[in-house]
Residue, then its C-alpha position, 0 to 999 in steps of 0.5 A: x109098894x109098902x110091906x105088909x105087917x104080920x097079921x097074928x088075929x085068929x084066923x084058923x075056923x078050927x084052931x083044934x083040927x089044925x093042932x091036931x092035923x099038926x101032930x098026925x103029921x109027926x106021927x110016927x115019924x124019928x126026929x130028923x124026919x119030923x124036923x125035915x117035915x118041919x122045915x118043909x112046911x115052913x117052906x112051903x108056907x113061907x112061899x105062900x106068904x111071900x113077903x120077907x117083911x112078914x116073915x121076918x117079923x114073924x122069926x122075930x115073933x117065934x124066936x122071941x123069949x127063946x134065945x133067953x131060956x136057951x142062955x139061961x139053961x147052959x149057963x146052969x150047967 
């Protein structure tokens, strides 16, 4: 069975609706909750796609730029 790749086309009917559902989830809520919140949908959508080849593609994707902004703002310090 070959691995899917991640599929990044816009599928969202209502990207809007969908960032502002995002936010209303984190509404009132501290820093640890939203971060577990965070990590709980992550799971969960993680479950659903199910195939580890995607996911990791798609860490690749979310952390990409990251870890150079991050070296880069301790090492001015």
């Amino acid at each position: 069975m070959m691995s899917a790749m991640l599929d990044t086309t816009l599928r969202l009917a209502d990207p809007d609706a969908f960032y502002e559902a995002l936010i209303d989830m984190h509404r009132d809520l501290g820093n640890d909750d939203s971060q577990l919140v965070n990590a709980k949908l992550i799971l969960l959508l993680s479950n659903q796609i199910g195939d580890m080849t995607v996911l990791r593609e798609a860490m690749l994707i979310a952390r990409s730029g990251i870890a150079a902004a991050v070296a880069a703002s301790t090492a001015s310090v």
